[in-house]
Each structure stands twice: as structure tokens, then as C-alpha cells.
C-alpha positions as CSV (number, residue, x, y, z in Angstrom):
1,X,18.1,29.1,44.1
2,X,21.3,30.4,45.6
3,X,21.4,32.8,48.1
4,X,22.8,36.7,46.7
5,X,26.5,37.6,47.8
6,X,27.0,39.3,50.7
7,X,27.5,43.2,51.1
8,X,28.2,45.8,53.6
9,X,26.4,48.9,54.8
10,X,28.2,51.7,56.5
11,X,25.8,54.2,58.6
12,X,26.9,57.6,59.7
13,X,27.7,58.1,63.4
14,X,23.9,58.8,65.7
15,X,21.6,58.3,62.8
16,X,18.7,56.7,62.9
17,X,16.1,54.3,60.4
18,X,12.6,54.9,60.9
19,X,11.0,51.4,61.7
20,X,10.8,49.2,57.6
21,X,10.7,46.2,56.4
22,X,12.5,43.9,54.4
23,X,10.5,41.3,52.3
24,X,13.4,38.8,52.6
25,X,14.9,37.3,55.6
26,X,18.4,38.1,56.2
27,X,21.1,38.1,58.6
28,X,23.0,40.7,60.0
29,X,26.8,40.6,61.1
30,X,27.6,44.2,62.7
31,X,31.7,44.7,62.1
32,X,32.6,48.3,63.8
33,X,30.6,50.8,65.6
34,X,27.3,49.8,67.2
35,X,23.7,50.4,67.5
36,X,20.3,49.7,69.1
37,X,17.7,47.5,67.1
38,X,14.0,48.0,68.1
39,X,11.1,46.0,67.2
40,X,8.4,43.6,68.9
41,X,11.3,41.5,70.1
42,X,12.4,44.5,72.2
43,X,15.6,46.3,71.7
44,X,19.0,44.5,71.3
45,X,22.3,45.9,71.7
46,X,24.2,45.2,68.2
47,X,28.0,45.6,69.2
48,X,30.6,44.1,66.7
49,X,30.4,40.5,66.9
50,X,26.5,41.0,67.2
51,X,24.9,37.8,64.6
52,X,21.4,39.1,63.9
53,X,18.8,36.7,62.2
54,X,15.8,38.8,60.7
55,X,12.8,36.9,59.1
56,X,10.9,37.9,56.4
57,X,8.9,41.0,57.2
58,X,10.3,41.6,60.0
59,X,9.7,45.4,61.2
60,X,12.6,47.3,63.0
61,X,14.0,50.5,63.6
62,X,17.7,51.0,64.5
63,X,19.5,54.1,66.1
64,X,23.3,54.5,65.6
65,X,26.0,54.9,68.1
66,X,28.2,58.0,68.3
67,X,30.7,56.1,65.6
68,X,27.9,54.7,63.2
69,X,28.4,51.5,62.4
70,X,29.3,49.0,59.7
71,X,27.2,46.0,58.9
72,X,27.6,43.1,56.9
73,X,24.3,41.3,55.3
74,X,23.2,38.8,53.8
75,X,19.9,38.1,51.9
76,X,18.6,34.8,52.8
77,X,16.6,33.5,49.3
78,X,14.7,30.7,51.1
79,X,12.6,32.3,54.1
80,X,13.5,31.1,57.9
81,X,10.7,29.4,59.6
82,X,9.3,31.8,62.6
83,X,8.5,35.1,62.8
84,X,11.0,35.7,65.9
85,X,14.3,37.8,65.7
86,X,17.6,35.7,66.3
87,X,20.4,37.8,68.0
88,X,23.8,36.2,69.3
89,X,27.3,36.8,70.0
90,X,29.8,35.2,67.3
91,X,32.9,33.5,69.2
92,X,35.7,35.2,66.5
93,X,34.5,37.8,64.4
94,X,36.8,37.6,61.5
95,X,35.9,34.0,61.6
96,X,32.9,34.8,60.8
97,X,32.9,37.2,58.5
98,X,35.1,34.9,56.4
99,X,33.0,31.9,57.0
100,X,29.5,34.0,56.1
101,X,31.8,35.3,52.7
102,X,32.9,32.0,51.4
103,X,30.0,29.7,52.5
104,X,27.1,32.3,52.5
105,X,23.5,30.9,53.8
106,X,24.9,27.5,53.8
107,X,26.9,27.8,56.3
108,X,24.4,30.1,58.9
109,X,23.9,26.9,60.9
110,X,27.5,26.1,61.7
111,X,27.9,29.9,62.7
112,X,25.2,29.5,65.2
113,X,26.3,26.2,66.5
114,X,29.3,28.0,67.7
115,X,27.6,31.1,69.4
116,X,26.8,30.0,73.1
117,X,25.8,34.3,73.9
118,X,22.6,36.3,73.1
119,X,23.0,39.5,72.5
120,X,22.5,42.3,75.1
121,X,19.3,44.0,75.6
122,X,18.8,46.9,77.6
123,X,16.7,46.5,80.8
124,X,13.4,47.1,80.3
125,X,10.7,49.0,82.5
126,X,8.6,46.5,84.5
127,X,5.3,47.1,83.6
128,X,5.8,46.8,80.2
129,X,5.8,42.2,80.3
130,X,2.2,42.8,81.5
131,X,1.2,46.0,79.2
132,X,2.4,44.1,76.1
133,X,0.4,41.0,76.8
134,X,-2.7,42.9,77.4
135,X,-2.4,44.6,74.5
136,X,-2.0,41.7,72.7
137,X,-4.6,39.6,73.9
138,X,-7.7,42.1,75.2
139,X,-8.9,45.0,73.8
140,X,-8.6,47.3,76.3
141,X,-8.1,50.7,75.1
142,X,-4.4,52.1,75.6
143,X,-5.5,54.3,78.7
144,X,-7.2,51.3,80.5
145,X,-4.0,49.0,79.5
146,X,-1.6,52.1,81.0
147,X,-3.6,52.7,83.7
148,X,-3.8,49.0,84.8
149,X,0.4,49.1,84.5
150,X,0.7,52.6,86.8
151,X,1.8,54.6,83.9
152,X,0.3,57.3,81.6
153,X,-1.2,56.3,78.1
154,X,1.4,59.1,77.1
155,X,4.4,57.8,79.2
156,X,3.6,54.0,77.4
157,X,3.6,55.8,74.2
158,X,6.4,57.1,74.7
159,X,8.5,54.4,76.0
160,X,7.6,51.8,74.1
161,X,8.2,54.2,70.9
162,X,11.8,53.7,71.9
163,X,11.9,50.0,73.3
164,X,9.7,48.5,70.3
165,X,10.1,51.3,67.7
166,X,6.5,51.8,67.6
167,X,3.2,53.0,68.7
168,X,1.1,50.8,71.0
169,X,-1.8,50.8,68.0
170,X,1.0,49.1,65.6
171,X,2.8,47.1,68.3
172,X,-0.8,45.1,68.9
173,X,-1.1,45.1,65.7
174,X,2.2,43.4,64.9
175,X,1.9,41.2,68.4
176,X,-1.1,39.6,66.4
177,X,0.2,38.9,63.2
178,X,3.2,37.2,64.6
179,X,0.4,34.7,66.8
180,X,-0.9,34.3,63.4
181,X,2.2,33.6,61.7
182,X,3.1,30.8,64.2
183,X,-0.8,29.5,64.0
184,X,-0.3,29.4,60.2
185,X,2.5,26.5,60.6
186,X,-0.7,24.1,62.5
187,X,-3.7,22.6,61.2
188,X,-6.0,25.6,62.3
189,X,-8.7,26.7,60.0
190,X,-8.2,30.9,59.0
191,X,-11.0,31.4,60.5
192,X,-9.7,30.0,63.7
193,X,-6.0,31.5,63.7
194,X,-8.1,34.7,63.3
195,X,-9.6,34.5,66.2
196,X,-6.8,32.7,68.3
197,X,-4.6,35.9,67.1
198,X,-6.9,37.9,68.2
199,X,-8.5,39.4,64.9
200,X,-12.0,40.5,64.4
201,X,-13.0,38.1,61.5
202,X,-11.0,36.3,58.7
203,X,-11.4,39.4,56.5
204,X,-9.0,41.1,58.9
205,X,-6.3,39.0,59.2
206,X,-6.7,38.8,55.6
207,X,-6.2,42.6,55.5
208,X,-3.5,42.5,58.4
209,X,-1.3,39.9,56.4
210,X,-1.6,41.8,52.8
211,X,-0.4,44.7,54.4
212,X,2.7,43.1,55.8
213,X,3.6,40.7,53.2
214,X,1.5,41.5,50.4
215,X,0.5,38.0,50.2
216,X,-2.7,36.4,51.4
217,X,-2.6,34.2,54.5
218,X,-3.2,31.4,52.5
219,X,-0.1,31.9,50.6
220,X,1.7,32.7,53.5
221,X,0.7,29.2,55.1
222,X,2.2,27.7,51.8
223,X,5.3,29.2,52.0
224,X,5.8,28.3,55.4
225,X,4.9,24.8,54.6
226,X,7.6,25.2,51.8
227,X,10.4,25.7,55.1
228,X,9.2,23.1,56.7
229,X,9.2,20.7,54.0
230,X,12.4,21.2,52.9
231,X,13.8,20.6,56.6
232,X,12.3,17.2,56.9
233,X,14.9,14.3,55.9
234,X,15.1,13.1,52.8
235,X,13.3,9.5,52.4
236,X,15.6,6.9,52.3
């Protein structure tokens, strides 16, 4: 199936998108203006020039400059493997704007090939590396996890409100689904990927992954397998 045509979004100087979701992956080339992106990745500066790779269900949050900012997308019909936000620096914007119009999906990988620059992301506190994997991985309760970091439970909410674009409660939430999503691409039982993720049973991955894809994990393990297979060589 081919991938849809490419269009442009224009967003009014300092507004802001409450964190969403696409269901298809897409990419993002940003044209005039600028914003901040937030999400479990962490915020990235999106200037023009900024190439932004979004998988499928991926959940962001963006806040406009003082000019707003115009973006060109495009859907991406077959999903990208991982569950992991892409953002890079093109080399010649109008290059790639062209090269994104007449070549679409197809030619993505050329485009990257030629960016050599992440994005920028703005310097983040430095308890938070420690805070996010312990809320990730234990169950601590917010105010042990905060006070464990040397910050309030408030202060973390806060912060990371604006980092991530959203509460801790989702954030671990959406920290463990992501473990899951990579554990779906091995040999793992569901059971086990539950509780390698960090779920309390199968039953709530199950519940985890409905609500953000609407598919069950099972499904979701076949559609990755889907990317995968059709990136292995063809036989000869």
C-alpha cells in the first residue's frame, strides 16, 4: 500500500497540544517557526530543519514558539520498527522538503543517511535520569521516588509535566509499555514480557496495550513481526 501525500500544518504563534496520539507512524519536517516536543523521549527543540520520526502511538505534547510554526507531515502506511522517537537535523531544508514531496516514505532513508545532527534538547534537571528509572522499574510510590532524588513529589510533578508532557502515574505507565513493545520483537512468552516490563500479570499488559493501540499484544507482536519481515533480504 502506498504511503498518503504529504501535507502541511500551520499552528498559531505560543499554542499548545495537549499530549495525543497518532495511530500511524509519521514523520515530521518543521519549515518556519519552532517549538518544543515533549514525551517519554524528553523534550526536543524542533527548529526549521528539525526531521522528526514518530512511531505508531507515540504520545506527545508540543508547545509553540512566539511565531507558531509550520510543519510538513507525512503518514507513514507501513509502521517503523521501535517504539523510540527519531529527531535530526536535515543538511538543506528545501532539499528536503522536495525530496520528502516527490519520493514520499520511499525515500525517508536517504534523508536520514544525510543528517549527521540530532536535534537539540533542552538540559534537563539531574535527578530526573535516576527518578525515571525508578519509576520505571520499582514501585515505589512518587513521594518515596521524589524524595530518594531530593525533590518534592509536587516539584517532580511538575517538572516532568513540562519535560515529558505528563504526569509521573502515565509516564511509568508509558516507560512500561515501551519495554514491552521492544520485548514483543523477542521470543518471550506474554506472560514473561509482562513481567520483564514491569506489569502486574498478563491481564494488564493486555489492558495497558488496548488502551494505547487498541490492539491486543498479540497482534501487536504480529505487526511488528510484519516490519521485520519485510526488512529481511529477499531470498535469492
Amino acid at each position: 500500500m502506498p504511503d498518503s501525500a504529504p501535507f502541511e500544518t500551520r499552528h498559531a504563534p505560543s499554542d499548545r497540544i495537549a499530549p495525543h496520539r497518532h495511530g500511524a507512524a509519521y514523520a515530521s519536517l518543521v519549515t518556519e517557526g519552532s517549538y518544543v516536543e515533549s514525551s517519554a523521549d524528553g523534550p526536543v527543540e524542533c527548529t526549521p530543519g528539525t526531521l522528526l520520526l514518530h512511531p505508531a502511538f507515540h504520545a506527545h505534547g508540543d508547545r509553540f514558539g512566539h511565531r507558531g510554526a509550520h510543519v510538513f507531515n507525512l503518514e507513514l502506511i507501513a509502521p517503523r520498527a521501535g517504539s523510540a522517537l527519531i529527531a535530526v537535523q536535515v543538511p538543506n531544508l528545501d532539499e528536503a522538503r522536495a525530496l520528502l514531496t516527490r519520493g514520499g516514505a520511499h525515500r525517508l532513508g536517504e534523508l536520514l543517511a544525510a543528517c549527521t545532527q540530532s536535534a537539540p534538547s533542552p538540559a534537563l534537571p539531574e535527578w530526573q535520569s535516576d527518578f525515571l528509572h525508578e519509576l520505571q522499574c520499582s514501585e515505589a510510590s512518587l513521594d518515596a521516588i521524589a524524595r530518594r532524588a531530593g525533590v518534592s513529589a509536587a516539584h517532580a510533578s511538575r517538572t516532568l509535566a513540562r519535560t515529558h508532557g505528563m504526569s509521573p502515574q502515565l509516564l511509568r505507565r508509558e516507560l512500561r509499555w515501551r519495554h514491552a513493545f521492544e520485548l514483543l520483537a523477542c521470543e518471550h512468552t506474554l506472560a514473561e514480557v509482562a513481567a520483564l516490563a514491569g506489569f502486574a500479570d498478563q491481564s494488564h499488559l493486555t489492558r495497558t496495550a488496548r488502551t494505547i493501540t487498541g490492539l491486543t499484544p498479540s497482534q501487536v507482536r504480529r505487526q511488528i513481526k510484519s516490519v521485520q519481515d519485510a526488512r529481511l533480504p529477499a531470498a535469492a
